[in-house]
N, C-alpha and C positions, 0 to 999 in steps of 0.2 A: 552482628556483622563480623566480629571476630570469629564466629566458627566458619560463615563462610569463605573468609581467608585462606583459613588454613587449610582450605579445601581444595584452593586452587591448583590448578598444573601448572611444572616451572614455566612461566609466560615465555620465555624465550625458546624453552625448547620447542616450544608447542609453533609456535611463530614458524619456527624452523620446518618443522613438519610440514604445515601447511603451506608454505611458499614451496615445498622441493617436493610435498607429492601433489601432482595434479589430479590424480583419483579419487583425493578429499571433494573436488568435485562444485569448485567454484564455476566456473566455466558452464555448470545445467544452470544458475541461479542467475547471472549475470552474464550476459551474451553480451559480446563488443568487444573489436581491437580500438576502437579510437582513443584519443589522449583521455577524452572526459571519460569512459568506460577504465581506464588503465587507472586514472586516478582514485574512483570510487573502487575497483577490485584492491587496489592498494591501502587505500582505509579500512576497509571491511578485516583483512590480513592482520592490519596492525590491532583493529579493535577486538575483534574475534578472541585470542587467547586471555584478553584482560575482564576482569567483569567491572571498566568502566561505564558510565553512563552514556549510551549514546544517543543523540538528537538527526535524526535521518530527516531532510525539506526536501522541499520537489514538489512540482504541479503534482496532479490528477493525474496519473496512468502514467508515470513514470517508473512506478518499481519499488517504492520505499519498503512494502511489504516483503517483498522479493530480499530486499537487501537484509531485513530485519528476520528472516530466514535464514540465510545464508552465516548470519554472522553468530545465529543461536545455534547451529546446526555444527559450527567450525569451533566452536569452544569446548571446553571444558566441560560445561553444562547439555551439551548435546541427548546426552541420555534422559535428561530433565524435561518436565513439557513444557511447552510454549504455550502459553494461554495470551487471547488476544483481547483488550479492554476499548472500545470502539467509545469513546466521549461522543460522537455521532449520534449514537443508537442508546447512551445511558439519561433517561428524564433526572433532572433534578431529583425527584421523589424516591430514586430509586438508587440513585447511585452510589451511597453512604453501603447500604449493606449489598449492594451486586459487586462494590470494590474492596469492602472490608468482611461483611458476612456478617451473620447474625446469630442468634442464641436465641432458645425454645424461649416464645412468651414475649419476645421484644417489641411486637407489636401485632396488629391483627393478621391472622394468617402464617403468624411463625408458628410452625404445628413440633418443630425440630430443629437443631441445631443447623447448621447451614455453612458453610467456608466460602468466603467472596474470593474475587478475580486472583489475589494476592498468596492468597494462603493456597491458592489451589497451583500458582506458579512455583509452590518450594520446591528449590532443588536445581530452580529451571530459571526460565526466562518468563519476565509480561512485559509484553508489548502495548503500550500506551498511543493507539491510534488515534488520530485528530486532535492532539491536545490542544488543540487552537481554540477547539468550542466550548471548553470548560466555561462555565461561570464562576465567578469570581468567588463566591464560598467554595466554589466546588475545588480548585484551587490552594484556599487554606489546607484543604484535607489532606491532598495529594502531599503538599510541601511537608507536611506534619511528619505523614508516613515515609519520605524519601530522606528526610534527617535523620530521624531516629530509626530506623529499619524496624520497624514494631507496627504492628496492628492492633485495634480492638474493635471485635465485632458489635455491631450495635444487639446492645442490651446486655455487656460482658460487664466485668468489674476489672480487670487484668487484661491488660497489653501482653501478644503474644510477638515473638521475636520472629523475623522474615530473613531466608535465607534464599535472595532472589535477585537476577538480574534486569537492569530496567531499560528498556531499548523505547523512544518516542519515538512521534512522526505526525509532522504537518505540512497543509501544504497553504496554510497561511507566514505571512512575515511575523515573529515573534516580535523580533527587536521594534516594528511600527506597531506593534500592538502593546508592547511595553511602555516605548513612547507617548501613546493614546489613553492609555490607564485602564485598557480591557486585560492585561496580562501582566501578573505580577513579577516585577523584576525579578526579585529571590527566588522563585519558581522557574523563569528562564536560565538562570545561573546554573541553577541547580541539575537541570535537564542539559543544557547545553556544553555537557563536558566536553563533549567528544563529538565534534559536530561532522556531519557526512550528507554533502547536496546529490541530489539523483538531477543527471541532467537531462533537461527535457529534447524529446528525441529530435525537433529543426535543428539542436548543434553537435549533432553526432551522426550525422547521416551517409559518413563510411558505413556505418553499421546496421543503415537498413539492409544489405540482400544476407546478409547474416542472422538477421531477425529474420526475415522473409523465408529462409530456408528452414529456418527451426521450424514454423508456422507451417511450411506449405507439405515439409516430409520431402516426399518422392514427387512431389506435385511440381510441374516448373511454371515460369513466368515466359511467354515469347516475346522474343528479343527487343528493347526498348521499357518494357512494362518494368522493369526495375529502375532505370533511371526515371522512369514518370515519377515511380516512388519517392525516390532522394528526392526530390526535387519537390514534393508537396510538402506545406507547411508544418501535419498531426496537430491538430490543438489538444486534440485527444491522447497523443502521444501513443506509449506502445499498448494501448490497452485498446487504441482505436486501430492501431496495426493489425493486433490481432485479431479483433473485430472483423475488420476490410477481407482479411488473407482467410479467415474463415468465411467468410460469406461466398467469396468468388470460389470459391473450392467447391463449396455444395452446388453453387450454379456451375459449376463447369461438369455438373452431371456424370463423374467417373473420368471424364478426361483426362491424362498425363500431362496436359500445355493448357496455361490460361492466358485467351485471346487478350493482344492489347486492347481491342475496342472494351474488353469489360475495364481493365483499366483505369481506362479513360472516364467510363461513366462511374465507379467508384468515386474514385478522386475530383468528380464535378467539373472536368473540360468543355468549357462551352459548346464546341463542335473538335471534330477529329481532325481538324490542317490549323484550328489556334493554338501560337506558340506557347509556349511551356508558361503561363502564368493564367492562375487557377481565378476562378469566378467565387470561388471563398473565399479568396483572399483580401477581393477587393468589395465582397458583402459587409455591409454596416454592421454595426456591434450585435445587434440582436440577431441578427440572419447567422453568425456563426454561433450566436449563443444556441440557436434554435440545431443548429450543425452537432453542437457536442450534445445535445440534448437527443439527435435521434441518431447518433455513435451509442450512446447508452443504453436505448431502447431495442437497440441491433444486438448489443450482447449482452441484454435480458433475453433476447429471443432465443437466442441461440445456448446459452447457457439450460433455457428451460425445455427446447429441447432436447440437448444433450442428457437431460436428468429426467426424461422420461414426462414432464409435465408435473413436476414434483417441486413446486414453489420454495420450499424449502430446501432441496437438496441444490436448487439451482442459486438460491441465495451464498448456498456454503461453499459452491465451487466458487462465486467471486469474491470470499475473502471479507463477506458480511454477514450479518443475521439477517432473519426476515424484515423487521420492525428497519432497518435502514435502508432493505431494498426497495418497501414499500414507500419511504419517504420520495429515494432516490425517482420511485417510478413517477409518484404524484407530481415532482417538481419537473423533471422532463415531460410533462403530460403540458403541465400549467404553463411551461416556454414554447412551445409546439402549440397550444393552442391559443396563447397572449399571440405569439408573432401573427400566425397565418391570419389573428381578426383585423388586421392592417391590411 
């Protein structure tokens, strides 16, 4: 850990830099003037030039990704890769050598040496996605390697030294899962240096037509179809924005204006003269369950067409591998199909 010290840029200059050029280019990552958006652009700033540990929480489609972007992108380490470690997508069985890597002969199918998640981030950053769903060995492992900055590949004899920065992100409660004895306290410590909440987008809804416009381009809203917006709930957040703002765009068939009436049937208005309070809102637990269940399946769609019908290349655009998109699909399938048997 000591070389990678010494490698650092003077933290304040750098600080400096980034606050006074705006071409460094916060602003494509993190869209929003409101206080919650000022505040998170303001952590990112101060985290960015240091290679402390940072712990990024936030629902589902809030941006944590985004921001663990942004903040590898604005460091030091910029030129280094970013390599992304999804505890989502890693089984048990596999996780030891896809985070640590392996050596010829370590077990059946090791044909050659191999570099896990870690050793492939030298230089750089890994981002430790959903650390929430570790299991509890799995856990041990992670704490081992975040102490000592060292890895060993399974089936090595010699620990190799890691020059790497560690960016988490969940969008479960640690501290109730600490308390519960699913998640090891020294392991929250340990991640939780530097903690950055992404806030979910019903308390920042100055910043819907700012989002709406990044989304739409040249595309516009007619007049009212943006306050409909502010005014819906997202349980999906901005990933369901996005979602919404691309679908009506395709159906607005080339148009330069999207009618309110589409609107209105996006965002579930009962009929077109009921006052501004949504029929999701007041759906029972599982009816909206079933709601963010076909958000997801909305931008599976859309995502696979954009990729040409290439399951894989449409997993990559959202920021997973296949094996989690698959999960992802199965379990929005099994809520969409539990509800509607009612």
């Amino acid at each position: 850990m000591s070389s990678a010290r010494s490698r650092r840029p003077n933290n304040a200059a750098h600080l400096v830099a980034a606050r006074a050029a705006p071409d460094r280019g916060i602003e494509r990552w993190l869209i929003g003037d409101s206080p919650q958006m000022a505040k998170v652009v303001n952590d990112v700033l101060i985290a960015a030039p240091d290679d402390i540990t940072v712990l990024i929480t936030g629902e589902p489609g809030t941006g944590k990704e985004i921001a663990a972007n942004a903040i590898h992108y604005l460091s030091g380490r910029a030129r280094g890769p970013l390599i992304v470690a999804n505890f989502g997508a890693l089984s048990e069985s596999l996780l030891e050598s896809e985070l640590f890597g392996s050596v010829k002969g370590a077990f059946t199918g090791a044909v050659s040496n191999r570099k896990g998640l870690f050793e492939q981030a030298e230089g750089g950053t890994i981002f430790l996605d959903e650390v929430g769903e570790m299991t509890l060995a799995a856990q041990v492992r992670l704490l081992r390697v975040l102490q000592e900055r060292k890895v060993r590949p399974v089936g090595a004899h010699e620990e190799r030294e890691l020059d790497v920065r560690v960016i988490a992100a969940t969008n479960c409660d640690l501290e109730r899962a600490v308390g519960e004895g699913r998640f090891r306290a020294d392991l929250y410590y340990r991640l939780n240096w530097f903690p950055i909440r992404m806030p979910a987008l019903r308390e920042r809804p100055s910043d819907i037509p700012l989002l709406i416009e990044h989304f739409l381009g040249s595309t516009k809203l007619e007049k009212g179809g943006i306050e409909l917006l502010r005014r819906y709930h997202w349980p999906g957040n901005v990933r369901e924005l996005m979602a919404m703002t691309t679908r009506m765009k395709l159906r607005a068939a080339g148009s330069d204006v999207i009618g309110i009436e589409q609107v209105r049937q996006e965002i579930g208005l009962e009929k077109p003269d009921t006052p501004a309070c949504y029929t999701s809102v007041w759906r029972p637990g599982e009816l909206i369950l079933e709601h963010i269940a076909e958000e997801w399946l909305d931008i599976y769609r859309i995502a696979l067409a954009l990729c040409g019908g290439n399951h894989s290349k449409a997993a990559r655009s959202l920021g997973v591998d296949r094996k989690t998109l698959d999960r992802k699909l199965a379990w929005a399938s099994r809520v969409i199909n539990g509800v509607r048997r009612h």
